[in-house]
C-alpha positions as a printed NumPy array, in Angstrom:
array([[ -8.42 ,  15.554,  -2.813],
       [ -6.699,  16.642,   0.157],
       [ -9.533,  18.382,   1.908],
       [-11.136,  15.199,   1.465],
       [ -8.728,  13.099,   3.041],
       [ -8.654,  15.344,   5.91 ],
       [-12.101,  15.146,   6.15 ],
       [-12.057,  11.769,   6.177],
       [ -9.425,  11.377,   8.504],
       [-11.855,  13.633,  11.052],
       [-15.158,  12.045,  10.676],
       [-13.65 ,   8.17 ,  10.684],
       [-11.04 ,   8.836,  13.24 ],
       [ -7.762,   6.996,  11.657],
       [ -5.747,   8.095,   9.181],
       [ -4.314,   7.771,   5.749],
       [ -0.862,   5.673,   6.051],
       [  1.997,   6.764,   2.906],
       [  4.236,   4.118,   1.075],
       [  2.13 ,   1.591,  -0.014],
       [  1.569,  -0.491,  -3.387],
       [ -1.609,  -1.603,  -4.449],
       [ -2.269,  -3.933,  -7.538],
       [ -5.664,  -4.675,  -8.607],
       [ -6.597,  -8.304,  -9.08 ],
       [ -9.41 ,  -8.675, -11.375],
       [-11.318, -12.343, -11.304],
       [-10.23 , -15.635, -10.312],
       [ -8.112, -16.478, -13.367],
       [ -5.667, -13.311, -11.509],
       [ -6.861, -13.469,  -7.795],
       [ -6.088, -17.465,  -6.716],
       [ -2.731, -17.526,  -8.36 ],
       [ -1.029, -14.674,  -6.595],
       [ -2.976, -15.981,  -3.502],
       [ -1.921, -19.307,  -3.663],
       [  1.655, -18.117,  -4.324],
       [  1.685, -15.529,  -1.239],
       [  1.322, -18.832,   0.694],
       [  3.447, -21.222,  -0.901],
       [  6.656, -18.517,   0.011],
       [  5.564, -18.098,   3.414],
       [  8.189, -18.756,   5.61 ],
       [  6.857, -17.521,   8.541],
       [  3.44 , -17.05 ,   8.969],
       [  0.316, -17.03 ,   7.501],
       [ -3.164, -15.485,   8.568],
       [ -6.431, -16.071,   6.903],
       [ -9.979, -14.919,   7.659],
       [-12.683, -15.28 ,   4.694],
       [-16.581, -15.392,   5.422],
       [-17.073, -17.342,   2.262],
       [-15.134, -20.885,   1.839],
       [-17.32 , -23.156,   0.16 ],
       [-16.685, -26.019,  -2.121],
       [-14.686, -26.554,  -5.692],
       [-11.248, -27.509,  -7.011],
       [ -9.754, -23.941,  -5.642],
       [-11.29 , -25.246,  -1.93 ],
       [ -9.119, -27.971,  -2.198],
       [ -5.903, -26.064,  -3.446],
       [ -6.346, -23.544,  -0.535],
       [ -6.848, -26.131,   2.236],
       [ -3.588, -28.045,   0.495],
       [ -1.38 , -25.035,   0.362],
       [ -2.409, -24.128,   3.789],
       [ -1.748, -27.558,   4.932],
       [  1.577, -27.741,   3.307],
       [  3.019, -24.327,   4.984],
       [  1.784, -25.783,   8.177],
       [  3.461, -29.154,   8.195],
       [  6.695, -27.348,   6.915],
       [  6.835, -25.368,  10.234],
       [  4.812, -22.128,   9.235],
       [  2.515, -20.534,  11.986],
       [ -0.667, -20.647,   9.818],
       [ -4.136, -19.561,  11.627],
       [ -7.323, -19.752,   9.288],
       [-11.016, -18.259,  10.779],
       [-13.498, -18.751,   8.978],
       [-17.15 , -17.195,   9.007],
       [-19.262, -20.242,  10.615],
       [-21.976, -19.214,   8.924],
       [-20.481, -17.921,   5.332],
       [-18.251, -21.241,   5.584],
       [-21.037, -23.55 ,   6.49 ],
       [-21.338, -25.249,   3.075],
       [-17.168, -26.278,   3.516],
       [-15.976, -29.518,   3.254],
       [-15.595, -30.582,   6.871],
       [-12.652, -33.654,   5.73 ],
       [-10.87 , -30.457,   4.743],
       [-10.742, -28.752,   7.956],
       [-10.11 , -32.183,   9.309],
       [ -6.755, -32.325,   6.829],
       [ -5.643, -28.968,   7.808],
       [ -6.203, -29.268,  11.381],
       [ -3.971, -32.263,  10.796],
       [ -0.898, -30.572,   9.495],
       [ -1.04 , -28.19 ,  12.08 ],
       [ -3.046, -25.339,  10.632],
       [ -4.967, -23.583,  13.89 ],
       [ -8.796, -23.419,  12.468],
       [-11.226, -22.002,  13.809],
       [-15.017, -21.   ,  13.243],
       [-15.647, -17.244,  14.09 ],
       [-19.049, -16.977,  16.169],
       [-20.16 , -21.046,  15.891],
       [-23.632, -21.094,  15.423],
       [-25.358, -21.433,  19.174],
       [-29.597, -20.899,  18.629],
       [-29.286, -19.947,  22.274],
       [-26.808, -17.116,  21.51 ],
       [-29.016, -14.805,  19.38 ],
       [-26.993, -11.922,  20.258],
       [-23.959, -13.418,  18.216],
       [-26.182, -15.462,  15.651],
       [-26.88 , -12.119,  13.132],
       [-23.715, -10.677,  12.978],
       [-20.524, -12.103,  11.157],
       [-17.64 , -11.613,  10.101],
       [-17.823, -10.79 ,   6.588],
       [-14.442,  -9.817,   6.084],
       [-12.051, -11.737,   3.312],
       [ -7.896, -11.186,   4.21 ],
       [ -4.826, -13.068,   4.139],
       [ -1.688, -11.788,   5.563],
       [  1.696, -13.544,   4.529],
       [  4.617, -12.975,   6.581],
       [  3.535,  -9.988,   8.047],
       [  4.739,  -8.545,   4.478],
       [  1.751,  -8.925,   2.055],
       [ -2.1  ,  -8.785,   2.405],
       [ -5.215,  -9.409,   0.407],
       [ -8.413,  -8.195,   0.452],
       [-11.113,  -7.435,  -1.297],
       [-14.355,  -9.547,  -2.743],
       [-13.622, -13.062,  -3.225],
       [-14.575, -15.918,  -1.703],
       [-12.85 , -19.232,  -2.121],
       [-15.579, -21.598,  -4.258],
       [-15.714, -22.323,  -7.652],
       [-18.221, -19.803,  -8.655],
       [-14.683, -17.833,  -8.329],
       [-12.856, -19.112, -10.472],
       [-12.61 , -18.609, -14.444],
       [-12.281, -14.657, -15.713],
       [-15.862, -14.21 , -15.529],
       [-16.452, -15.639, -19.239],
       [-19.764, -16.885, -18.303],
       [-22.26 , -17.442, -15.539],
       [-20.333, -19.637, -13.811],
       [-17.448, -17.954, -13.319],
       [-17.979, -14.929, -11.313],
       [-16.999, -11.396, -11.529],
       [-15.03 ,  -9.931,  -8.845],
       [-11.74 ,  -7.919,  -7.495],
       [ -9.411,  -8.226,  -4.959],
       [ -6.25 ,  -6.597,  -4.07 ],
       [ -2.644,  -7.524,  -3.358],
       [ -1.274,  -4.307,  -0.608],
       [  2.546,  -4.656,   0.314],
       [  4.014,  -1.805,   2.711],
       [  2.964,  -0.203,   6.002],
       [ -0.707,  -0.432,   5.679],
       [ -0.21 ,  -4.201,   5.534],
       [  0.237,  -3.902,   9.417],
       [ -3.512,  -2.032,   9.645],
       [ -5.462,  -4.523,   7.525],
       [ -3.326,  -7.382,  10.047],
       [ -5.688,  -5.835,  13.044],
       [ -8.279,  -6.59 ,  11.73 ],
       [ -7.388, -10.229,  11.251],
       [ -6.435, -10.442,  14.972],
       [ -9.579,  -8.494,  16.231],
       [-11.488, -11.349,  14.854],
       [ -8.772, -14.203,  16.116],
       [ -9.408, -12.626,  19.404],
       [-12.851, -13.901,  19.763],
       [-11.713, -17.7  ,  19.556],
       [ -9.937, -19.955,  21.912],
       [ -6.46 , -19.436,  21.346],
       [ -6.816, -15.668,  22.29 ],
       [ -4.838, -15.651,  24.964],
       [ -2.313, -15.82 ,  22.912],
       [ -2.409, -13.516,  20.12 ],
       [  1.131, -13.526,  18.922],
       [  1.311,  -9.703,  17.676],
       [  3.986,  -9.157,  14.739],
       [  6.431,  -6.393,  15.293],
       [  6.09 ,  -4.705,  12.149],
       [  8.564,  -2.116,  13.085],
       [ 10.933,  -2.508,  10.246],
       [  8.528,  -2.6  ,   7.521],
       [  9.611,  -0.13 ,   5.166],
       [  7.489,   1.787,   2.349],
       [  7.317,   0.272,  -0.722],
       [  5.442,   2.752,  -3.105],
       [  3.357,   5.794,  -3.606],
       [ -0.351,   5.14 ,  -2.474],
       [ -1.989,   6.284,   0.32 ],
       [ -4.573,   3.846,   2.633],
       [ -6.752,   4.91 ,   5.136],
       [ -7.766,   1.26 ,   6.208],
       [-11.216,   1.086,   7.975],
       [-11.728,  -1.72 ,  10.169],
       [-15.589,  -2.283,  10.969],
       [-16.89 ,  -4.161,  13.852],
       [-20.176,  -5.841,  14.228],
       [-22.874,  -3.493,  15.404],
       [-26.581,  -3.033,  16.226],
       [-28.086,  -0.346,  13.292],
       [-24.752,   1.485,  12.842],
       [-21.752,   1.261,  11.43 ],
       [-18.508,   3.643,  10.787],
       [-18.593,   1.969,   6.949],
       [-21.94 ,   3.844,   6.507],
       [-20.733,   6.94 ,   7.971],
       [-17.716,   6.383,   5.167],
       [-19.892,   5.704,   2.031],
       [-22.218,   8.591,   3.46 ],
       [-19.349,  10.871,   3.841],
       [-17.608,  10.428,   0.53 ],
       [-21.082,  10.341,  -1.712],
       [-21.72 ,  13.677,   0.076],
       [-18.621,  15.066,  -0.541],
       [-18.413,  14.291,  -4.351],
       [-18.008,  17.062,  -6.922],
       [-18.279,  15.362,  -9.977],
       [-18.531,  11.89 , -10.272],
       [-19.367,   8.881,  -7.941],
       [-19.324,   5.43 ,  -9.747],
       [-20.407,   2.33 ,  -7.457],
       [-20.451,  -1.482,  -7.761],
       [-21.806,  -3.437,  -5.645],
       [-22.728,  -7.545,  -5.518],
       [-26.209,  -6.448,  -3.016],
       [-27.774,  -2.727,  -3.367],
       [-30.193,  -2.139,  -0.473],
       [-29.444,   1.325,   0.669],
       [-31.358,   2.909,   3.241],
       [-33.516,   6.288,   2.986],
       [-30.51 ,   8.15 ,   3.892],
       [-28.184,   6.778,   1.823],
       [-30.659,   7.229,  -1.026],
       [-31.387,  10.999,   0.249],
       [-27.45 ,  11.618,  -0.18 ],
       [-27.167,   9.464,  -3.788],
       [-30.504,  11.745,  -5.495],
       [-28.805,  15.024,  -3.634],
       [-25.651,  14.54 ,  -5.14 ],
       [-26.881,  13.905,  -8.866],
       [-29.46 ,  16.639,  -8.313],
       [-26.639,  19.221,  -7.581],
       [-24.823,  17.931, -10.921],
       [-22.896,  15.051,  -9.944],
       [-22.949,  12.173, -12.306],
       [-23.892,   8.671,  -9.969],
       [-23.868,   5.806, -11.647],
       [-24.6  ,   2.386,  -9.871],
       [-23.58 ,  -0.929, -11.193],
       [-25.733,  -4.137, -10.014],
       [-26.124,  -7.409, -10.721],
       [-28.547,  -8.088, -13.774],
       [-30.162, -11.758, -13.977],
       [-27.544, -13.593, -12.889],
       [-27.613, -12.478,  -9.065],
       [-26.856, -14.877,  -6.413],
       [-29.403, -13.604,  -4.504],
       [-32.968, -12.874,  -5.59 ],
       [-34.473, -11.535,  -2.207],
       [-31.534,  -8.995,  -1.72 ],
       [-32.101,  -7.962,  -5.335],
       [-35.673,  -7.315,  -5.003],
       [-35.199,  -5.662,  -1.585],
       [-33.265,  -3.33 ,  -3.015],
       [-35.067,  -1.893,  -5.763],
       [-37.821,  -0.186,  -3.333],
       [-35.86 ,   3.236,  -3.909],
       [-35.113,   3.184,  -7.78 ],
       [-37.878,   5.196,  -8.637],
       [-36.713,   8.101,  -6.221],
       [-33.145,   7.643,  -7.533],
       [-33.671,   7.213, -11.277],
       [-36.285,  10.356, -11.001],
       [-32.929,  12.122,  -9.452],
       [-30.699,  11.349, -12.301],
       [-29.206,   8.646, -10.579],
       [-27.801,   5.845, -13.608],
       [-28.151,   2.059, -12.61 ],
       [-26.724,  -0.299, -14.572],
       [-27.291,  -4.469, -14.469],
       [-24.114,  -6.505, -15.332],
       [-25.093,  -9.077, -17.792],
       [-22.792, -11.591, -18.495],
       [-22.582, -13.389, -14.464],
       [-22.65 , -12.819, -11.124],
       [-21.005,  -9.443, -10.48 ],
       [-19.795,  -9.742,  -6.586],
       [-16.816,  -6.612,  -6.711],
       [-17.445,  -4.001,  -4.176],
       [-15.544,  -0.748,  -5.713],
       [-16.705,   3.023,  -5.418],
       [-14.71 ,   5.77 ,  -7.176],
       [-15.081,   9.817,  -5.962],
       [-14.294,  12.   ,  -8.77 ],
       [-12.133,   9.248, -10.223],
       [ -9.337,  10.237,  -7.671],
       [-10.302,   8.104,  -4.664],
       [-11.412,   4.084,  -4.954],
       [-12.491,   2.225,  -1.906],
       [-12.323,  -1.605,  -2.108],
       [-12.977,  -4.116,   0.409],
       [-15.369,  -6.816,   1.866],
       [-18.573,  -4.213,   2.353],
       [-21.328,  -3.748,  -0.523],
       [-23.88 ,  -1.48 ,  -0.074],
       [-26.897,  -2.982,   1.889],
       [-27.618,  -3.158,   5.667],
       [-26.127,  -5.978,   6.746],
       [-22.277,  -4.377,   5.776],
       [-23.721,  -0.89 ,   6.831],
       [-25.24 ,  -2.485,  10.422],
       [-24.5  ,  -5.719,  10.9  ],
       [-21.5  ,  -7.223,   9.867],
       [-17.414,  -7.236,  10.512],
       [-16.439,  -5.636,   7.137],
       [-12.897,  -4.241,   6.111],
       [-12.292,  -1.246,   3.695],
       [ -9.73 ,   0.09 ,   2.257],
       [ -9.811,   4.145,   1.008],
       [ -7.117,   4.228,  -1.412],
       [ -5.129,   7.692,  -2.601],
       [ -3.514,   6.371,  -5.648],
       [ -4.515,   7.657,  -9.193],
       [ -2.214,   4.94 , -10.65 ],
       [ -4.985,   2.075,  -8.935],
       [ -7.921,   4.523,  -9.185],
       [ -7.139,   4.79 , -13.294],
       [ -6.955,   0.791, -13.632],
       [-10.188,   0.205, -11.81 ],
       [-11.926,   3.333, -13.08 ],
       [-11.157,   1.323, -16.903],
       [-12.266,  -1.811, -15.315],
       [-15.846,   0.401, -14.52 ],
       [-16.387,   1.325, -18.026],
       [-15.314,  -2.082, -19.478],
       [-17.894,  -3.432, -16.934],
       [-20.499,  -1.174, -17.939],
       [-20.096,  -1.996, -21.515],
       [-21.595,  -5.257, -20.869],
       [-24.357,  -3.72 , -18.837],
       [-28.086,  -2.663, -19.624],
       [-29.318,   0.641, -18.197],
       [-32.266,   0.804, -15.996],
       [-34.676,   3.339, -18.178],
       [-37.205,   5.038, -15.778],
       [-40.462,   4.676, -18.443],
       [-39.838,   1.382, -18.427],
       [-39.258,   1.128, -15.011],
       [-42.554,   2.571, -14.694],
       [-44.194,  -0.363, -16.308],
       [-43.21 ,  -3.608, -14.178],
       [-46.071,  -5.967, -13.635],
       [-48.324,  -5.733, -10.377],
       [-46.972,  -9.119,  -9.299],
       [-43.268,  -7.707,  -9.514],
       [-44.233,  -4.88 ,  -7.053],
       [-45.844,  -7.01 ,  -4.551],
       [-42.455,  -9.036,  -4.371],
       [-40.29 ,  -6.041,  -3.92 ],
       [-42.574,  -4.828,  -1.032],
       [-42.032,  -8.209,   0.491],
       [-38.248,  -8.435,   0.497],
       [-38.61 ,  -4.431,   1.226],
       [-40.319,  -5.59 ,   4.733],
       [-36.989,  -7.874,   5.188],
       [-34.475,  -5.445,   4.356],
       [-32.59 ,  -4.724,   7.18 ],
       [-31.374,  -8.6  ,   6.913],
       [-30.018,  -8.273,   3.529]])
């Protein structure tokens, strides 16, 4: 895996940073708690970004927690997504403004600003004490929380990084911060005595809002092309473009098993779901293996090259975290982390149901005509 690091390291221009632990935080039952604890020991700070923050009991905890750390003389700073976060309490932002948390929407919605209108920040991290970040998939809302035991509870992972790489996924917290009112004072940590605290590797990938491109799609083009034996892929909203889809059929075509993992029936999102099935036929003709989670909503954004490298972070694989949106990824070098989430995969696909090609095949006329409709919208999904 080292030629693929360096190759990496070329094409995305930043590098992998040593000494770093990772643990993997799988659903809410595991996510909120070590969350919610990160913040209740901050002592000094505490930075938050998160494009989803919607209602629930754990919307209330958060905005408590936060509120608490702020009245007790923590710097906290929360930024939330104005459009992800639109369905948010407001008296909650009203409480934590009044402790003396700094809130602040990222891009409010102005109709006269189009420019800014289409392209958020869909990027979830909390930094504690310059010492310990999060990232990953979740969003705080009940649909979150549970252990993903039915379709209420969704399923989704998230990830608790201590050591030097903490200060890399921190810029991207302040490139947002930057945008709002208070950045004339950004307040930069000196993270020059943060030691190294284990043995995985992070090349941490930082993507800003663009116009058709993105250096996340030149990532997840990179490493599918550069598989040799095995690419396995979750993702909450599949809508890859015709390259994409050129590079996923090449790869199993040359022998490399791809397997895709989707939400089944439970899917948040119809119109991104239908959008996204205009290139199964090309990819299940290739060999390609898609798989529909059954038991809820499966939100986790994960891909695994020959079950040595995972990346993990805010992006799925659609347009708007491949064109549109501020995303954050992390390319971890760990097989310790890679082994726990490549058994996560195969517990996950276990409660799956294949896509079968014949079958495939035989979808109703009035099925088609709704997939070439969302098809026409895809570059907003």
């Amino acid at each position: 895996m080292k030629d693929l690091a360096n190759k990496l390291e070329t094409v995305l221009g930043t590098i992998f940073i040593p000494g770093n632990t990772v643990e993997v935080l799988r659903n809410g039952d595991e996510i909120f708690p070590a969350m919610l604890n990160a913040i209740s020991e901050a002592s000094e700070s505490i930075d938050f970004v998160t494009f989803v923050y919607w209602q629930g009991e754990i919307a209330i905890k958060f905005a408590n927690a936060l509120s608490e750390r702020a009245a007790a003389g923590v710097k906290v700073r929360v930024l939330l997504d104005a459009f992800g976060s639109y369905p948010m309490r407001t008296e909650l932002i009203k409480l934590m403004q009044e402790q003396g948390v700094q809130v602040h929407r990222f891009r409010p919605i102005a109709h006269w600003k189009v420019w800014k209108l289409d392209n958020r920040t869909h990027r979830k991290i909390l930094v504690c004490d310059s010492k310990v970040a999060f990232t990953g998939g979740v969003g705080i809302a009940k649909e979150w929380e549970g252990n993903a035991r039915n379709a209420s509870e969704w399923r989704d992972t998230h990830f608790r990084i201590r050591g030097p790489a903490v200060r890399i996924i921190h810029s991207a917290f302040i490139s947002n911060w930057s945008e709002t009112e208070n950045s004339n004072n950004l307040e930069i940590p000196d993270y020059s005595t943060l030691p190294a605290q284990g043995s995985a590797q992070i090349l941490t990938l930082a993507s800003p809002s663009s116009i058709n491109w993105s250096t996340i799609a030149l990532l997840f083009r990179t490493l599918i092309a550069s598989a040799e034996h095995k690419i396995s892929i979750a993702t909450a909203y599949f809508v890859a473009d015709d390259i994409l889809t050129n590079i996923l059929c090449k790869a199993s075509e040359d022998g490399v098993i791809v397997q895709i993992l989707i939400p089944g029936d439970n899917s948040d999102s119809r119109l991104s779901q239908l959008g996204g099935r205009a290139n199964f036929d090309k990819l299940l003709k290739a060999g390609v293996k898609i798989f529909c989670y059954q038991p809820t909503m499966m939100h986790a954004k994960i891909m695994l090259v020959d079950d040595h490298i995972g990346v993990v972070g805010s992006a799925n694989i659609n347009h708007r975290s491949m064109s549109k949106d501020e995303e954050l990824c992390l390319v971890i070098d760990d097989q310790k982390t890679v082994d726990i989430l490549g058994t996560d995969y195969e517990e996950d696909l276990e409660k799956s149901v294949p896509i079968d090609l014949k079958n495939w095949k035989e979808r109703s006329i009035w099925v088609r005509v709704k997939e070439t409709f969302a098809y026409w919208l895809r570059h907003e999904l």
